[in-house]
Steps between C-alpha positions, in 0.01 A plus 500: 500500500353351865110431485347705776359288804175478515301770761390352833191514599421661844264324691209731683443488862248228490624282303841542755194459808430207296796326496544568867197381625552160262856492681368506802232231410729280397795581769177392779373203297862375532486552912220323503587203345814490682331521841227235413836278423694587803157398732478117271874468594479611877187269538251726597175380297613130621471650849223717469310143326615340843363735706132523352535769225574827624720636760675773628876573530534362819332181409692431268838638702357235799505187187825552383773248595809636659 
């Protein structure tokens, strides 16, 4: 004779609101990180160093080398 499975447990609707909101926490946190990592490759706080601290787009569009 087959065991029965075990019942599942249905999760309410905030613990799902939960787990979406932690999704999209962690989904953003990941973003972020990847942008800060993209800007140390592309130079930009080297430049922005260079050209006193901070600057706008164009400043740092005019310090680029072409």
């Amino acid at each position: 004779m087959a065991a029965q499975a075990p019942a599942i447990e249905v999760p309410t609707d905030a613990e799902l609101l939960q787990a979406q909101a932690d999704l999209w926490r962690h989904t953003l946190y990941y973003l972020t990180s990847m942008g800060l990592r993209c800007a140390i490759k592309l130079g930009i706080p080297t430049a922005m160093h260079n050209l006193g601290g901070g600057t706008s787009m164009g400043g740092l569009a005019g310090d680029s080398p072409s």
